[in-house]
C-alpha positions, 0 to 999 in steps of 0.5 A: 500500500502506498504511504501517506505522503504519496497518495496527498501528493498524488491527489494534489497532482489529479488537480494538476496533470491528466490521471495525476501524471506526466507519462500514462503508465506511471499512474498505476491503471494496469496493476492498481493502486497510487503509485508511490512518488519518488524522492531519490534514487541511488545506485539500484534503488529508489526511495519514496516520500514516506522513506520506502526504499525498492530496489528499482528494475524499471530504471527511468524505463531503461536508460540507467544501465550504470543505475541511479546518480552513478558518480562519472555521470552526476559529476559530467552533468555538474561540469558541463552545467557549470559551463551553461545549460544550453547554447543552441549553438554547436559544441564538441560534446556533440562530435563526442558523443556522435563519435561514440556512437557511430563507432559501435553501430558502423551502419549510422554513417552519419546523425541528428541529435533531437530531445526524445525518441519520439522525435526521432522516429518521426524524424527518421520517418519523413526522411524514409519517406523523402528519400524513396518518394513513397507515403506508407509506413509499415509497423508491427502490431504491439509495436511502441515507436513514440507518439506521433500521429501516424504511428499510434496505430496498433501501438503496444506501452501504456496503449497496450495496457489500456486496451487502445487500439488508437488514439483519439485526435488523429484523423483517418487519413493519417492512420490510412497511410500506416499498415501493421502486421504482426510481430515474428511474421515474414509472412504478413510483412511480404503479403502487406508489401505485395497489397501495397506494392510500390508504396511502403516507404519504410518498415520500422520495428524494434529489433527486439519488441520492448513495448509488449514486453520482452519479444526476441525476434525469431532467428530469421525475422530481422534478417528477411525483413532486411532482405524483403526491404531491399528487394521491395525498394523501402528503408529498414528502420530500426527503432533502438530507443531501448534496444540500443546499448542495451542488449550489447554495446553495438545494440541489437543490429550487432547482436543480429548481424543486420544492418538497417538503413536508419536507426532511432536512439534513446534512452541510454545515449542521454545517460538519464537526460532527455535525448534522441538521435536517427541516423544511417545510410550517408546518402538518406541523411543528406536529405535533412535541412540544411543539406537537403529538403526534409526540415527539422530542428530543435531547440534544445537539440544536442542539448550539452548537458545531455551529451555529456551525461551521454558521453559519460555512460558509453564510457563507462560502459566500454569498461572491460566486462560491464555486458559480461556483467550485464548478462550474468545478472539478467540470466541469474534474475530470470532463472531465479523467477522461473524457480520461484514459480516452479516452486509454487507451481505458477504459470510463468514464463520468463523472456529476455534478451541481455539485461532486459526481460519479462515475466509472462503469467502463461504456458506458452511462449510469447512471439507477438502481441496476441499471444502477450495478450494471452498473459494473465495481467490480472496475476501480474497485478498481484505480483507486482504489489506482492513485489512492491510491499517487499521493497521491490519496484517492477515495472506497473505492466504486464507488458513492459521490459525490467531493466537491470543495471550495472549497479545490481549486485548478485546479492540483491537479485537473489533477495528479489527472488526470494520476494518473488516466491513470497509474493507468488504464494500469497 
């Protein structure tokens, strides 16, 4: 049960915010219950208002792989703070972080900094579609890439938990021009391209579905949506907001062996900051004001503090073993759920791909949306509070990735599975 001070201040922000928050899954609707306000965040935990500590495995949603206030990346915040907050003007934290990216992932030739990964998957999209003179975009059911209008359609995240197959504001004709198909299906992505033939700018997916919870493609899906694109004339575009530095420090197209045409970043290259980037094939970038014809910009794009809070988590994370690391404690969490529910004989099935992963209330395994629908969100509910009651902060979905970072330690893994096998019998 949330405390005191974090249901006053939670009716407080009902009168402020719509639902009480800033981001729809952070208001509790799929588990229920008030969520309880965080205070600070150190390490792998976070504290409450009411003094409550968890140890935390959402994980700002997946940006603090180092964990939270990790020390290079608060002083590399307070040193380029002190140099000024914002310029809207070049600087060399830019080529920096750039530097480091486009080294790990050789298929970004060349990139633009923006301030979410919404942005960049929009970005990134009426680039695609400049480039191949075409209008439609294809996606995958469940399939999250950010807010923008023509991709809310079919959309996993908070419209998956809320049961929404759309948004309300967004005009037919713009949804006409996105088709979805479902996840794992080559089939369905080389029928849409022959319904739609000639018109399919660009097929985007995230390497590894993250926003229906854990989904690891099947071993020939990225590769034949590489070869089908080719062959159909559209962009590849992967969508690596979570994926990127996440699952390896070359993301998931290095941990797959395919190359896509454009790529959206998030998350982790911002080190906890607001910050997005798209980049890829020289030639398509090109097309991106003011070398070209397709606008964008943004204020607070390649904002300097977010670069070198950026900068300082891919350092930190070229150290000799953090990945190594990073698998060892997503395999020991993992195995030690299945144990748990073995134990006390509870359905679950857990799925994960390096340091992300997700417990799914069913027999069978999760490939797409429909068969994450199949999961038991009610039982996760339960779970989930059971956690939470035990000093433990999963994500408040059935259907959202656990993250855990380089700051968890073998001790703390096993405690939670201990938790959870508590929580599992209750």
């Amino acid at each position: 049960m949330t405390g005191p001070r974090s249901a006053e201040l939670f009716e407080q922000a009902r009168a402020l915010f719509p639902g009480g928050v800033n981001s729809p899954v952070r208001a509790f609707r799929a588990v229920g219950g008030t969520p309880p306000f965080i205070a600070s965040g150190s390490g792998s935990t976070v504290v409450d208002v009411d003094g409550r500590s968890y140890v935390d495995f959402v994980g700002s949603w997946g940006p603090l792989i180092l964990g939270h206030a990790h020390p290079a990346v608060v002083e590399a915040i307070a040193d380029a703070a002190r140099g000024g907050t914002s310029f809207g003007a070049p600087h060399e934290r830019e080529l920096r972080l750039a530097d480091l990216i486009i080294s790990a992932m050789p298929s970004i030739q060349r990139l633009r900094f923006v301030s979410s990964g919404t942005e960049a998957t929009m970005s990134a999209l009426r680039v695609a579609r400049a480039f191949t003179r075409r209008n439609k975009v294809l996606k995958f059911d469940g399939g999250y890439h950010g807010h923008s209008d023509g991709l809310l359609v079919a959309a996993g995240s908070g419209l998956l938990t809320a049961g929404l197959p759309a948004s309300e504001g967004i005009p037919p004709p713009w949804a006409a021009e996105t088709i979805s198909v479902p996840y794992n299906d080559l089939g369905a992505v080389e029928a849409a391209f022959q319904r739609h033939r000639g018109e399919i700018a660009a097929l985007i997916v995230e390497p590894v579905a993250g926003n229906m919870g854990t989904i690891p493609p099947e071993p020939a899906f990225l590769a034949g949506l590489q070869e089908l694109t080719r062959r159909r004339g559209a962009l590849l575009v992967f969508d690596e907001v979570i994926t990127g530095f996440r699952v390896g420090p070359g993301g998931a197209q290095k941990l797959y062996g395919v190359a896509p045409d454009l790529t959206c970043l998030g998350k982790i290259i911002g080190g906890g900051l607001p910050v997005g980037a798209y980049g890829g094939r020289a030639d398509v970038m090109a097309l991106v004001a003011p070398e070209g014809p397709v606008y964008q910009a943004g204020t607070l794009s390649g904002n300097p503090v977010a670069m070198a809070a950026g900068i300082a988590t891919l350092e930190e994370l070229t150290k000799l073993g953090a990945y190594d690391r990073l698998e060892t404690l997503g395999a020991r969490l993992a195995s030690g759920l299945m144990r748990a529910a073995g134990a006390v004989q509870v359905p679950l099935g857990v799925q994960r791909v390096g340091s992300m992963l997700t417990p799914f209330f069913c027999e069978t395994s999760v490939t797409d949306e429909a068969s994450a629908k199949r999961s038991d969100a009610d039982r996760y509910a339960r779970f989930f509070h059971g956690l939470l009651r035990r000093g433990v902060y999963p994500p408040p979905s059935q259907f959202e990735a656990w993250f855990v970072s380089l700051a968890h330690t073998e001790a703390e893994i096993d405690a939670v599975i201990a938790a959870a096998e508590e929580a599992l019998r209750a």
